[in-house]
N, CA, C and O of each residue as an XYZ file, in Angstrom:
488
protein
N     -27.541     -1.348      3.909
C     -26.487     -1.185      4.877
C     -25.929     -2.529      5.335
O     -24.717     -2.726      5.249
N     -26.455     -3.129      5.646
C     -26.159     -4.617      5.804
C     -25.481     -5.482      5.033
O     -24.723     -6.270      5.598
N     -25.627     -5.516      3.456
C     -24.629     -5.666      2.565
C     -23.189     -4.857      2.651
O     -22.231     -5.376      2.077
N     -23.004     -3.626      3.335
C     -21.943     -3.283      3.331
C     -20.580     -3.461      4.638
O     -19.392     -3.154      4.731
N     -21.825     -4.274      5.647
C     -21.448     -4.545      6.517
C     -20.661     -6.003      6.612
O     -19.765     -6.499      7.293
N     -21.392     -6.329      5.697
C     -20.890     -8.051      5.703
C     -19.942     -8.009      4.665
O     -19.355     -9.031      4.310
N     -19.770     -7.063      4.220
C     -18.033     -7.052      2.732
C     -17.600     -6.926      3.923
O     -17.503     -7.989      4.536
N     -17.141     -5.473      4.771
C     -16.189     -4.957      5.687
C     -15.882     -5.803      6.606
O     -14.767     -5.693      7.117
N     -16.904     -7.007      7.114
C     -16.790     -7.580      8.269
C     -15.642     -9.189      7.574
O     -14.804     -9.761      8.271
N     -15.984     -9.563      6.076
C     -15.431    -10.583      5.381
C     -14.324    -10.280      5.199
O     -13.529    -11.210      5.332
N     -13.565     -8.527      4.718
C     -12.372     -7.876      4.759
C     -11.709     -8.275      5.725
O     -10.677     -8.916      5.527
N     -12.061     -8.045      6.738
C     -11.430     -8.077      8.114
C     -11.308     -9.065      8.446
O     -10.302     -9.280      9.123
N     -12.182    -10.133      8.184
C     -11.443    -11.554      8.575
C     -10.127    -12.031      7.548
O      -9.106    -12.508      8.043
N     -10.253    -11.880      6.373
C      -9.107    -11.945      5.762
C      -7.835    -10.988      5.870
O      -6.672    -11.339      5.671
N      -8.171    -10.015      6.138
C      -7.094     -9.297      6.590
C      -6.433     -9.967      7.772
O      -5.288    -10.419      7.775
N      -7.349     -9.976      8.846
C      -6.827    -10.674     10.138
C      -6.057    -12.210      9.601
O      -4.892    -12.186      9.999
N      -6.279    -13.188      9.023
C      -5.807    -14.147      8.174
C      -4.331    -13.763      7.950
O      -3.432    -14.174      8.684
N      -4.160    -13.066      7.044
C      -3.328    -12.644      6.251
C      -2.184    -11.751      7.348
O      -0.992    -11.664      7.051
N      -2.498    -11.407      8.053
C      -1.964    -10.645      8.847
C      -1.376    -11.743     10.328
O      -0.719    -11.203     11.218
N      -1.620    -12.850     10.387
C      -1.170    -13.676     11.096
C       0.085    -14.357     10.569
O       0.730    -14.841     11.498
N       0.640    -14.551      9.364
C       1.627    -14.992      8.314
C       2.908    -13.631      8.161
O       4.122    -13.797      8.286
N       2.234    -12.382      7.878
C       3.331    -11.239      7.504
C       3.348    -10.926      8.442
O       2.395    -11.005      9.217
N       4.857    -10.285      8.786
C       5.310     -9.563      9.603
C       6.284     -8.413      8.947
O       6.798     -8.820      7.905
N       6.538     -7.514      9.187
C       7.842     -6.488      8.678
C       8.310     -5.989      9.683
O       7.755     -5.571     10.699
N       9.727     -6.051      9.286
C      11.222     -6.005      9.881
C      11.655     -4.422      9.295
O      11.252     -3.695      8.387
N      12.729     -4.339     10.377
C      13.621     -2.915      9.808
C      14.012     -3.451      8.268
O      13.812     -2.831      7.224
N      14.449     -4.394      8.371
C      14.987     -5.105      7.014
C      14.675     -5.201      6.401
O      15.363     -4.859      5.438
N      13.281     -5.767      6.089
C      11.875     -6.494      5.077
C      10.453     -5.318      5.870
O       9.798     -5.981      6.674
N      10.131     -4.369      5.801
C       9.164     -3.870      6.006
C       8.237     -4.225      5.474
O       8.477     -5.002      4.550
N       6.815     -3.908      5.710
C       5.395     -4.691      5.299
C       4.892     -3.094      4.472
O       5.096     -1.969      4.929
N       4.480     -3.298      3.691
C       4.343     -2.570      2.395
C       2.536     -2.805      2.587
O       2.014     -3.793      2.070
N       1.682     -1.767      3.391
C       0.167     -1.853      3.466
C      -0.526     -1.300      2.327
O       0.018     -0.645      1.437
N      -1.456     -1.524      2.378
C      -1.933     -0.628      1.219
C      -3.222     -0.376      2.034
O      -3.583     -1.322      2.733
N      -4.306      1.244      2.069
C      -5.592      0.931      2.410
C      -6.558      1.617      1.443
O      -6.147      2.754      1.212
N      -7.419      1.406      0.950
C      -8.461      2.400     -0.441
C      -9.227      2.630      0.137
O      -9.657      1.879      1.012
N      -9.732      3.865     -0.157
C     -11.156      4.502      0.365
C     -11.573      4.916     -1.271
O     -10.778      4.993     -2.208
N     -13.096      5.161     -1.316
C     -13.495      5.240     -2.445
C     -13.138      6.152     -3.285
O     -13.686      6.293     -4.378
N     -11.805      7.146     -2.696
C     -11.474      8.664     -3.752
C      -9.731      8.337     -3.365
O      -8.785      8.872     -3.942
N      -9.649      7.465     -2.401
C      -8.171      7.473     -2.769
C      -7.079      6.428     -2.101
O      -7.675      5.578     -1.438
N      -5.865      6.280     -2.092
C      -5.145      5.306     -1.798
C      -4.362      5.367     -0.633
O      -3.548      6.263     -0.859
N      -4.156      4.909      0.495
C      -2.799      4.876      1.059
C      -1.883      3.821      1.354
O      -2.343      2.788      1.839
N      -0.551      3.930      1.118
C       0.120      3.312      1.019
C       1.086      3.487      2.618
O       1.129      4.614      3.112
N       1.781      2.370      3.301
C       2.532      2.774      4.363
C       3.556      1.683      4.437
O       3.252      0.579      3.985
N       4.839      1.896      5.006
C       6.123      1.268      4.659
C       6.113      0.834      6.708
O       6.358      1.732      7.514
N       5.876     -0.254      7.056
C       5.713     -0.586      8.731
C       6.660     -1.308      9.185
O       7.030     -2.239      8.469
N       7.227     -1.126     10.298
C       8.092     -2.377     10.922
C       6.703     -2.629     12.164
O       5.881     -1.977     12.809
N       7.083     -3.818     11.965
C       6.050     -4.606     12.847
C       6.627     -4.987     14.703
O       6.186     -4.986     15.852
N       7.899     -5.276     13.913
C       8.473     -5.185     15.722
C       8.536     -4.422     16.145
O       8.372     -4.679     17.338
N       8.821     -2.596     15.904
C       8.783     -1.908     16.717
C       7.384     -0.787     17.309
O       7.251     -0.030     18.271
N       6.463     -1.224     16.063
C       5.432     -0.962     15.896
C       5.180      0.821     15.611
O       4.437      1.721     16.003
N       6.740      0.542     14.333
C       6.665      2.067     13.968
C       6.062      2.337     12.227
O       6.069      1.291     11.577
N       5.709      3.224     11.678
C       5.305      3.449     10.049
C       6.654      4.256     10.030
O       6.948      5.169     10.802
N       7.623      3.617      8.733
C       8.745      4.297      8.116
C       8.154      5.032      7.294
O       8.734      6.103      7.117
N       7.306      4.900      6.765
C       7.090      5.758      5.245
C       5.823      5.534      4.844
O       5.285      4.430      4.753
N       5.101      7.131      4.482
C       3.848      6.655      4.320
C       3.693      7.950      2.793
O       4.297      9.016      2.676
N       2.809      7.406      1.956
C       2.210      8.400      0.521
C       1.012      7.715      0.466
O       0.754      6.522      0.624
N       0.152      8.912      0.150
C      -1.037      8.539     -0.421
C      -1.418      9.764     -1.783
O      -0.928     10.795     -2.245
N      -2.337      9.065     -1.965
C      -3.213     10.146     -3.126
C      -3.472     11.548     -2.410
O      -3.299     12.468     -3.210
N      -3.712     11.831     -1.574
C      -4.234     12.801     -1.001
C      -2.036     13.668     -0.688
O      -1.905     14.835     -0.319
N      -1.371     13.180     -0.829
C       0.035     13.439     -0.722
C       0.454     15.107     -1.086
O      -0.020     15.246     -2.214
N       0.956     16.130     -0.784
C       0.901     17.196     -1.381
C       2.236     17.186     -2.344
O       1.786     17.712     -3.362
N       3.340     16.951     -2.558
C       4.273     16.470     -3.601
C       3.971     15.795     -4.617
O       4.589     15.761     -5.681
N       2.551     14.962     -4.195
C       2.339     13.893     -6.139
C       0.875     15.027     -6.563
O       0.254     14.693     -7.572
N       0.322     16.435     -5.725
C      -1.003     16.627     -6.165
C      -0.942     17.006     -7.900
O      -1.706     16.571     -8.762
N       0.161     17.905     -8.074
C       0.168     17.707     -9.728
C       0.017     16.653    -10.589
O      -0.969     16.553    -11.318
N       0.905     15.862    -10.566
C       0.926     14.236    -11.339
C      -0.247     13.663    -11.004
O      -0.546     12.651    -11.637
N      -1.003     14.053    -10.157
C      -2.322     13.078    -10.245
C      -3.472     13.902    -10.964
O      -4.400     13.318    -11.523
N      -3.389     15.050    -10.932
C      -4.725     15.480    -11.442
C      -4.925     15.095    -12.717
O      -3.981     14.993    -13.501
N      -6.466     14.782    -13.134
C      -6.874     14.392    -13.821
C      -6.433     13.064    -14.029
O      -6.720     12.779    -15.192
N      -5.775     11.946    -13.371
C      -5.421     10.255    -13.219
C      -6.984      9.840    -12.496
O      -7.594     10.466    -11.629
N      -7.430      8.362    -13.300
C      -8.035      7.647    -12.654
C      -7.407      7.224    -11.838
O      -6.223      7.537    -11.714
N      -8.343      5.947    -10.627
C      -7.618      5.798     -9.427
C      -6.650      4.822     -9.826
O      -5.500      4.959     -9.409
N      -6.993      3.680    -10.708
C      -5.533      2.679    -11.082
C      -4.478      3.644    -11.498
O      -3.414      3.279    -10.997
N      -4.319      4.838    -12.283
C      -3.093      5.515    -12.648
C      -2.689      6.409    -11.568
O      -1.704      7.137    -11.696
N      -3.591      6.385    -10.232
C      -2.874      7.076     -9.380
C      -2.501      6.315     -8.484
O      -1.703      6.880     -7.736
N      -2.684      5.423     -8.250
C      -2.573      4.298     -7.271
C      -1.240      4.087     -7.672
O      -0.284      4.254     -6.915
N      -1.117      3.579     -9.317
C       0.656      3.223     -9.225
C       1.496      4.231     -9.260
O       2.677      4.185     -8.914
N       0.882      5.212     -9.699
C       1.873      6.670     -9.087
C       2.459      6.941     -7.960
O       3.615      7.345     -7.837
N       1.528      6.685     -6.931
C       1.423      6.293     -5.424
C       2.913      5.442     -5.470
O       4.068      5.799     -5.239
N       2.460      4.476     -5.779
C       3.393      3.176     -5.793
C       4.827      3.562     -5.939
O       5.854      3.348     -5.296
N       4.555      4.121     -6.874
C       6.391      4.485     -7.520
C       7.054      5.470     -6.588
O       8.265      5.344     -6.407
N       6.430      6.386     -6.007
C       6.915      7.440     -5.735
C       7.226      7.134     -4.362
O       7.829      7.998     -3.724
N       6.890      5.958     -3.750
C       7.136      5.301     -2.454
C       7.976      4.315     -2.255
O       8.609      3.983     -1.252
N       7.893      3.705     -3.742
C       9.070      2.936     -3.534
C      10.696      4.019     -3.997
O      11.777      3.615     -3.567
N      10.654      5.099     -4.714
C      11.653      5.781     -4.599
C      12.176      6.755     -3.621
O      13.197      7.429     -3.754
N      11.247      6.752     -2.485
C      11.183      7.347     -1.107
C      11.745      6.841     -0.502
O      12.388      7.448      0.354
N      11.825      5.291     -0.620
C      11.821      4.014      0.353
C      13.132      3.859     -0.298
O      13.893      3.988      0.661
N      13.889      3.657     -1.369
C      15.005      3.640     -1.905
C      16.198      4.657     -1.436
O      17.377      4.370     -1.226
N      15.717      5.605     -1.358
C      16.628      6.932     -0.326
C      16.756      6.474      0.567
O      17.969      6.428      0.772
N      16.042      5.883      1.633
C      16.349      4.949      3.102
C      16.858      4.205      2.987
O      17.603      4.243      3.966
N      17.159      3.169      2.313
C      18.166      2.501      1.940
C      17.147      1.423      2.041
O      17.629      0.799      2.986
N      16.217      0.866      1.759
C      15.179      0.085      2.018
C      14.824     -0.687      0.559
O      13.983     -0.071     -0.095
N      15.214     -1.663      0.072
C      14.863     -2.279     -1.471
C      14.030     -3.572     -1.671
O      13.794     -3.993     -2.804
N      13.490     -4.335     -0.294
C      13.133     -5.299     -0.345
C      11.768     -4.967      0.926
O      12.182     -4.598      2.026
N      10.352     -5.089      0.768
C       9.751     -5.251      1.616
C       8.564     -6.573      1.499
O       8.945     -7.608      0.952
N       7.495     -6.512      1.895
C       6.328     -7.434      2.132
C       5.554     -6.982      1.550
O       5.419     -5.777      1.763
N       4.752     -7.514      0.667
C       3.371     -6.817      0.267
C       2.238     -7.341      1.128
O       2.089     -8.563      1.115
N       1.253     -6.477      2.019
C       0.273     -6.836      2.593
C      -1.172     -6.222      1.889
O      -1.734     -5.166      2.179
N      -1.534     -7.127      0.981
C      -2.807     -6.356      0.534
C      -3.621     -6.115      1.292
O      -4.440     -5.601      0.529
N      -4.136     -6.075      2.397
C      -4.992     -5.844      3.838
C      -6.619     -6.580      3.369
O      -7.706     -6.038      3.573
N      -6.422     -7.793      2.775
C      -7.522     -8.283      2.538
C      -8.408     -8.125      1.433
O      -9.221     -9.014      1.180
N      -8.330     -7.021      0.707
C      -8.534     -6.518     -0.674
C      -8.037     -7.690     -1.823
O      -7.043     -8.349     -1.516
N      -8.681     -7.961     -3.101
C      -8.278     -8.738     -4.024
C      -7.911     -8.276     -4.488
O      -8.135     -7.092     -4.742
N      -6.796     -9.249     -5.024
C      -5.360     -8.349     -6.007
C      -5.635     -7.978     -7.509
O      -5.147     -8.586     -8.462
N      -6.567     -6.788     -7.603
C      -6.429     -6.686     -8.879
C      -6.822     -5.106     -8.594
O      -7.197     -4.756     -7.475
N      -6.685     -4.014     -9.897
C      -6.935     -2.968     -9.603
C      -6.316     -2.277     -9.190
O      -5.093     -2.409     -9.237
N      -7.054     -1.010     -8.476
C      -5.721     -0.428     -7.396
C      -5.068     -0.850     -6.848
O      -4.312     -0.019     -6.346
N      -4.748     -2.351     -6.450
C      -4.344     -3.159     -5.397
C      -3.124     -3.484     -6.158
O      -2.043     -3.017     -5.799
N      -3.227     -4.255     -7.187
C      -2.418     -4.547     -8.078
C      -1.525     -3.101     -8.705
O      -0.304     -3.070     -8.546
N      -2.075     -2.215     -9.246
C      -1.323     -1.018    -10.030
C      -0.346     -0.340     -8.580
O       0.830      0.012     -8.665
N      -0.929     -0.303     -7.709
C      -0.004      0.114     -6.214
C       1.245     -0.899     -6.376
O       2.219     -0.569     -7.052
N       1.177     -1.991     -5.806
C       1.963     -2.866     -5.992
C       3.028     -3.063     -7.566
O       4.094     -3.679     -7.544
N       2.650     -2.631     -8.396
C       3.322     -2.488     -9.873
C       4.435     -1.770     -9.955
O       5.621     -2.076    -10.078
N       3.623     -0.350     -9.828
C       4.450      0.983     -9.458
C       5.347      0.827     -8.308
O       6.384      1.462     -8.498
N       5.326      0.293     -7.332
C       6.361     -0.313     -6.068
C       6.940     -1.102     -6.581
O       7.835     -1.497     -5.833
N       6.935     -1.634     -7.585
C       7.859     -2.923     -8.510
C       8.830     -1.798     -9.352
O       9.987     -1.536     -9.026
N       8.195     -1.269    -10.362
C       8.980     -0.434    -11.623
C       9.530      0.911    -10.470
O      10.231      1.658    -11.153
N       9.459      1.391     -9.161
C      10.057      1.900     -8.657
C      11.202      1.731     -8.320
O      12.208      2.421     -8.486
N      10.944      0.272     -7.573
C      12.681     -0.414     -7.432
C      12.583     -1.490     -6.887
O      13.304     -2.444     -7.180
N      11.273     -1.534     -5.609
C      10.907     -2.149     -4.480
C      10.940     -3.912     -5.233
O      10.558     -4.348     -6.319
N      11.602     -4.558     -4.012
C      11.906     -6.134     -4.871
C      10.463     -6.857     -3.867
O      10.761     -7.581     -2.917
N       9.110     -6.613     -4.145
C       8.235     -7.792     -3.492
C       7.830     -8.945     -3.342
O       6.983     -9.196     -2.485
């Protein structure tokens, strides 16, 4: 237990890090990402008003077809895409990527991909 305490507690300082630099705007929204061990969420934030524009995850009831049977990297950028073409209807084409302290590879990365080949300019 203690090993899992000291990842979460090292997360969080880098998150907190990282989170002192980004900010998102109505304009430039901050593009979060958070993983739990079965699935992804993704959320579209303005930071000044301290509202979530847009949020999909794996657990989403519109992507539950397209994911079944996807590992989590092929659902993660599924995720991705389908948020950045959500986010494209709002008129929204440019946001922030905040990996929340997570290393960029993996789901982290395939989220972020799929928010690329969606439309989203990061």
């Amino acid at each position: 237990m203690k090993k899992n305490k000291k990842k979460t507690e090292r997360r969080n300082k880098i998150r907190r890090r990282i989170r002192s630099t980004i900010r998102g705007t109505s304009e430039r929204p901050r593009l979060s990402i958070f993983k739990s061990n079965k699935h992804v969420y993704l959320q579209l934030i303005n930071d000044r008003e301290n509202a979530t524009l847009l949020s999909m995850s794996t657990k989403s009831g519109a992507l539950e077809d397209e994911l079944k049977d996807k590992s989590g990297v092929d659902a993660a950028h599924l995720v991705g895409k389908a948020l950045a073409e959500a986010a494209k209807e709002q008129g929204i084409n440019k946001v922030v990527y905040d990996r929340s302290g997570y290393k960029y590879h993996g789901v982290v990365k395939a989220a972020a991909d799929g928010a690329r080949e969606g439309g989203l300019d990061l």
